[in-house]
C-alpha positions as CSV (number, residue, x, y, z in Angstrom):
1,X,17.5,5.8,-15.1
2,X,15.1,5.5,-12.4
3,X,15.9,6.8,-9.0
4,X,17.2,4.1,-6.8
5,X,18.3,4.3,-3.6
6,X,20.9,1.3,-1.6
7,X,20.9,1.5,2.2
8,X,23.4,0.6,4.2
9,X,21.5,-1.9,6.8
10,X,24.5,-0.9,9.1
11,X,23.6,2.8,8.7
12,X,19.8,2.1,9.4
13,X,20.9,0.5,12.4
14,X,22.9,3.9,13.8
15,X,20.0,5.9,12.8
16,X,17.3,3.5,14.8
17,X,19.4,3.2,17.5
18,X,20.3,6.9,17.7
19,X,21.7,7.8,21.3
20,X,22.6,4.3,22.1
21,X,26.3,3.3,22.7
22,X,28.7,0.9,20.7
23,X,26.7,1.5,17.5
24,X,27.8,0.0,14.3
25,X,29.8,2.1,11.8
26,X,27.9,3.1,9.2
27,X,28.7,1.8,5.6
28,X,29.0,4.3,2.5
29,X,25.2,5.2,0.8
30,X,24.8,6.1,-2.7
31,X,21.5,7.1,-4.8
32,X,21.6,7.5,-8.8
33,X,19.8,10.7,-10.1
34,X,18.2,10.8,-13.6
35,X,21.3,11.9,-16.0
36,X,23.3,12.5,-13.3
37,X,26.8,11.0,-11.8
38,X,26.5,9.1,-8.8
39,X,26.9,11.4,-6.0
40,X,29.7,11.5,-3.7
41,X,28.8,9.4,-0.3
42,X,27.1,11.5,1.8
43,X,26.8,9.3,5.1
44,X,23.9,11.0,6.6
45,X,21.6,10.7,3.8
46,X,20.4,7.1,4.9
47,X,16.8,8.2,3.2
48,X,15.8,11.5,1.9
49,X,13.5,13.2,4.3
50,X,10.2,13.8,1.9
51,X,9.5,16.8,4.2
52,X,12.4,18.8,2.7
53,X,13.4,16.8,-0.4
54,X,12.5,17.8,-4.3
55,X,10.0,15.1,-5.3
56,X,12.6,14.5,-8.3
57,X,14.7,13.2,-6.0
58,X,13.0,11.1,-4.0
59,X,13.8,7.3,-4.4
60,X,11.8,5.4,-7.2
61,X,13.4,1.9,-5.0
62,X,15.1,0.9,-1.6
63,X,17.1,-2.3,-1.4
64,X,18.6,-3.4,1.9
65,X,19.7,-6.6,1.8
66,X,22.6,-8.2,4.6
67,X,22.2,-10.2,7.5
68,X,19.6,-8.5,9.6
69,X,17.0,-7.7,6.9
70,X,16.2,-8.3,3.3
71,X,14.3,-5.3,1.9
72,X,12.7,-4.5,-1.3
73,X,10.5,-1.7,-1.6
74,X,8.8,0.3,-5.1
75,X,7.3,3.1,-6.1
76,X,5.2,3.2,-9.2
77,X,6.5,6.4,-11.3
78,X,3.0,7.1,-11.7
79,X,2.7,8.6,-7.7
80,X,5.2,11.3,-8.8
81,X,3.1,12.7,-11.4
82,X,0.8,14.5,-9.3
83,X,1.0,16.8,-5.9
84,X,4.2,16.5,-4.2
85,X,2.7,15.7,-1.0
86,X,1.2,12.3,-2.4
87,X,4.8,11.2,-3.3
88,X,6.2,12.6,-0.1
89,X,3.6,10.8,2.4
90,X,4.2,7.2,0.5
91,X,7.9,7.3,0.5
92,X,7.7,8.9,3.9
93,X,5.9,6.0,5.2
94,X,8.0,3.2,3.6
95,X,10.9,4.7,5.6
96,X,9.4,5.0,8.7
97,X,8.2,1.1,8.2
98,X,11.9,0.3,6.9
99,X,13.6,1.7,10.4
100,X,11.3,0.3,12.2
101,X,11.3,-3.1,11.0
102,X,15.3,-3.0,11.5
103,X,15.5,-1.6,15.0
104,X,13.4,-4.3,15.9
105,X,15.6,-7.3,13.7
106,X,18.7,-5.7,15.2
107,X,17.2,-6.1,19.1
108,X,16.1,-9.5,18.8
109,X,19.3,-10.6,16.9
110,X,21.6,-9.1,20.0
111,X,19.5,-10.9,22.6
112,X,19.1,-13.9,20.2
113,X,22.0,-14.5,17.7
114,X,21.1,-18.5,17.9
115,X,17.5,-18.4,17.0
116,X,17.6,-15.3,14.9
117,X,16.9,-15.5,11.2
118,X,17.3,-12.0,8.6
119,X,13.8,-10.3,8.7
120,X,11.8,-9.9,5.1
121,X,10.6,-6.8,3.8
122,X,8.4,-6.2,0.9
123,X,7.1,-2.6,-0.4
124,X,5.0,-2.1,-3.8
125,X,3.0,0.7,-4.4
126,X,1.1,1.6,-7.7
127,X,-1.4,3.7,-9.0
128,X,-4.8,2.1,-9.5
129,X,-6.5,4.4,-11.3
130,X,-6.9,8.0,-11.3
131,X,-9.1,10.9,-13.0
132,X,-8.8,14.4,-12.1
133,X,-8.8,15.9,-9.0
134,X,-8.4,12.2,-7.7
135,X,-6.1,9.5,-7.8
136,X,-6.2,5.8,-6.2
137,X,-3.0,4.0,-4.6
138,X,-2.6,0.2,-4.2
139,X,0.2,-0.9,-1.8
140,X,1.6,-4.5,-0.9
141,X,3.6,-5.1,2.0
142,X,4.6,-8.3,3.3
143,X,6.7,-8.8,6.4
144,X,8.7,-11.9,7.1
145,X,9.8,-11.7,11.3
146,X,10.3,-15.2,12.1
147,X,7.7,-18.0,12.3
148,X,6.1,-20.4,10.0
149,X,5.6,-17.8,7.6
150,X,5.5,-14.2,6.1
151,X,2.5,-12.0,6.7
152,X,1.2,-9.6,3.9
153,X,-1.8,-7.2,3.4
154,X,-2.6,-4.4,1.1
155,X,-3.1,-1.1,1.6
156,X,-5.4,1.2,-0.6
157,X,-5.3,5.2,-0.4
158,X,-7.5,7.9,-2.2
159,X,-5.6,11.4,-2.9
160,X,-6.9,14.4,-4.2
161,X,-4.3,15.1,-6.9
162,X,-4.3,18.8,-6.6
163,X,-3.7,19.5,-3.0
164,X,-2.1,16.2,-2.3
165,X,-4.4,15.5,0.8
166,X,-5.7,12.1,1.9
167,X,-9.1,11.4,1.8
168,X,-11.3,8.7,3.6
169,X,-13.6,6.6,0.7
170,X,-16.3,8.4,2.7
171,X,-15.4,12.2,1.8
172,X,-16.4,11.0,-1.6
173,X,-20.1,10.7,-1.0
174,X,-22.8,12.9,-0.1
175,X,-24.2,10.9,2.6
176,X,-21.9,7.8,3.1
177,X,-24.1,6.1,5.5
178,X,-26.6,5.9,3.0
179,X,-24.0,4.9,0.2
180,X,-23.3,2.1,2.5
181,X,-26.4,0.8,2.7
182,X,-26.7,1.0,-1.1
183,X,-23.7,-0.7,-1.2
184,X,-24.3,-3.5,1.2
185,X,-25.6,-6.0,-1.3
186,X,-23.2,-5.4,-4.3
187,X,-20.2,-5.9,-1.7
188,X,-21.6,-9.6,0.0
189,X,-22.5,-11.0,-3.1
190,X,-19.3,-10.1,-4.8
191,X,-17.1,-11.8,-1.5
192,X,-19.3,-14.7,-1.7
193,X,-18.3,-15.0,-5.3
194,X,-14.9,-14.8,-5.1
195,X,-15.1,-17.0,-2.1
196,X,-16.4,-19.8,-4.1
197,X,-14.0,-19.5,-7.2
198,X,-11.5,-19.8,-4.5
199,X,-12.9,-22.0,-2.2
200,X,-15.7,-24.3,-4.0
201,X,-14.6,-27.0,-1.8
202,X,-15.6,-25.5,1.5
203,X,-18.9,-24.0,1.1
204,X,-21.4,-22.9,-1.5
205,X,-22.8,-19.5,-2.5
206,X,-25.4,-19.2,0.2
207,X,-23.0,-20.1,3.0
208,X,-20.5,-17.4,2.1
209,X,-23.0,-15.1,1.5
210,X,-23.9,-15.4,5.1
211,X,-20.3,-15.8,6.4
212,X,-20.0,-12.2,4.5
213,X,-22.6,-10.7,6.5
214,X,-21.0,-11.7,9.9
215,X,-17.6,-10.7,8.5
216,X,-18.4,-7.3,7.6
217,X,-20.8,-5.0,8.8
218,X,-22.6,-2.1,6.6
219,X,-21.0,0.8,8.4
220,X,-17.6,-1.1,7.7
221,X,-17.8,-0.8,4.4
222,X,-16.6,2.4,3.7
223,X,-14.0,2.2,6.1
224,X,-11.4,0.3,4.9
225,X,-8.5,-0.4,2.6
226,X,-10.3,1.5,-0.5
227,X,-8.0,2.2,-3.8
228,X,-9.5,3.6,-6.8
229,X,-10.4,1.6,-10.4
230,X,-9.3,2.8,-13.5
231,X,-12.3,2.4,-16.4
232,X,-13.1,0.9,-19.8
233,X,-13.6,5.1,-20.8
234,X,-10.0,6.5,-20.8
235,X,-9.4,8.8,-17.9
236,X,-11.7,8.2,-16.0
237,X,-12.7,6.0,-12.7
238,X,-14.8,2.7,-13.5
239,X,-15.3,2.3,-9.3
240,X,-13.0,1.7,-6.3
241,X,-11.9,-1.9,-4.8
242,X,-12.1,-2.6,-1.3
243,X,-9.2,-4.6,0.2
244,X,-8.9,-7.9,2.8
245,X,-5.7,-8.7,4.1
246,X,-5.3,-12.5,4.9
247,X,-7.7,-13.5,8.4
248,X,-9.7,-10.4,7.4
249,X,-12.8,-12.0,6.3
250,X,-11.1,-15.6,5.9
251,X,-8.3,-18.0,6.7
252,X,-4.7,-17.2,5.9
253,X,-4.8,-19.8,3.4
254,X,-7.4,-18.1,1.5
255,X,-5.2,-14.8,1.0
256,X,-5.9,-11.4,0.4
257,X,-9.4,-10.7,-1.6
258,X,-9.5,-7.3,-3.8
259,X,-13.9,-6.6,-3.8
260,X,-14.5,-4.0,-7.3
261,X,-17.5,-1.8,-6.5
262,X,-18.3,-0.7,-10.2
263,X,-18.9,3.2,-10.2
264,X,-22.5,2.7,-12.1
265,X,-23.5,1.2,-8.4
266,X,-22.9,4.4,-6.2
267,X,-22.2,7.5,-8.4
268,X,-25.8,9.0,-7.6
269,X,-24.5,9.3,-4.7
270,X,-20.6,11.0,-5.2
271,X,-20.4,14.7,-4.2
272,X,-20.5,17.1,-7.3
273,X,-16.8,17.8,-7.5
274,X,-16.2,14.2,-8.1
275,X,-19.2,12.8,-10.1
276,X,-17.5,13.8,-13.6
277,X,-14.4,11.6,-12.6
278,X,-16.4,8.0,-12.6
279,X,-17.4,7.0,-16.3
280,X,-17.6,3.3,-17.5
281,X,-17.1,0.1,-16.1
282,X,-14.2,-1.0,-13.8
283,X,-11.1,-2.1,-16.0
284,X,-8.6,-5.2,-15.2
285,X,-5.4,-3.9,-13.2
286,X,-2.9,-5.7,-12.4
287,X,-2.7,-6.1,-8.4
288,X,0.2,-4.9,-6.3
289,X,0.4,-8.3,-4.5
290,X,0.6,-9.8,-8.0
């Protein structure tokens, strides 16, 4: 059985709160281990800190769910496959986002009650595609704090797989300034495409093709949310996908867009060590926000 971890939100509360007075008591926490018993409650282990935690046990899922915050958040198997320290930083951060969303619903709830509603919590992280020494997450989080509605964005990382570090989508490149520029083109005309299969109503090709160009600039483009493509050739990369979280480069209404840059469009310019990891042509993946 998968790894799967149930907080206390009572317990997340004492561990936010830490030093202040009158703090809740903390409810029993259990987590399942592959062909293991369920442990006896250990009270203190709200989360596993990755820092000093085998990846094996690290949580595959994290469910809170009471009257101060519903909380689901995922971790594609996948992420555990490779250097610890890729595992370790993803869960890491979930938790951090997880106490800190429920310090903050447990404040405004005491000096609200009245107009406070449970906050909303979503956490999904897969692997997009990955070919040694590098791998590519995808991660959806939403956030519901109040208000008309939820807020939600994606998140894409690039790994090396061997030492576990992080890497910018420029470290890839041999000159990412000028992989920019090559780039420019590819990435407009693919928003303005997907802006009219989504939007046909407000605008044609030409307009969003300019409202691309004033929404992102050339030296943007390699600087943000950028996840690795799997490929039509079997373990390899087919290109990367740039991500836009809703008001990005559009209305809320409009959503997220997910932009494929297809590998045959910048791999004269990847650094050696990488080149042999890109092959093909970008294959279908199923989104994290899908």
């Amino acid at each position: 059985m998968k790894n799967a971890l149930i907080l206390s939100s009572a317990l997340l509360v004492v561990l936010a709160a830490c030093g202040k007075k009158d703090a809740p008591p903390a409810d029993p926490v259990t987590f399942d281990t592959p062909g293991t018993e369920t442990p006896a409650v250990q009270p203190a282990a709200v989360l596993p800190d990755p820092l000093t935690t085998a990846v094996a046990d690290l949580p595959r899922a994290i469910t809170v769910d009471d009257d101060t915050l519903k909380a689901d958040v995922k971790f594609d198997d996948a992420i555990f496959s490779f250097a610890p320290a890729i595992a370790m930083d993803v869960v890491e951060d979930a938790r951090t986002f997880l106490q800190a969303m429920q310090e903050d619903a447990a404040a405004l709830k005491e000096a609200d009650p009245e107009y406070f509603r449970p906050y909303g919590l979503k956490i999904d992280w897969i692997v997009s595609g990955a070919s040694s020494p590098l791998a590519g997450l995808e991660g959806f989080v939403y956030t519901y704090t109040g208000g008309a509605h939820g807020n939600y964005m994606t998140d894409g990382r690039v790994y090396d797989t061997l030492t576990g570090d992080q890497l910018e989508a420029r470290d890839l490149f041999t000159d990412s300034d000028a992989t920019a520029a090559a780039l420019a083109d590819t990435v407009y005309k693919a928003i303005a495409e997907a802006k009219v299969a989504r939007n046909s109503n407000m605008g044609d090709y030409d307009f969003f093709l300019d409202q691309s160009k004033d929404a992102v600039g050339v030296s943007d483009i390699l600087m943000g949310e950028i996840s690795l493509v799997g490929s039509t050739e079997p373990g390899k990369l087919g290109g990367f996908a740039i991500h836009y979280a809703p008001y990005e480069i559009g209305s809320y209404a409009e959503g997220a867009y997910h932009i494929t840059v297809p590998q045959a469009a910048f791999h004269n310019f990847l650094k050696p060590e990488y080149a042999a990891a890109f092959a093909g042509e970008p294959a279908a993946v199923k989104r994290a926000d899908e």
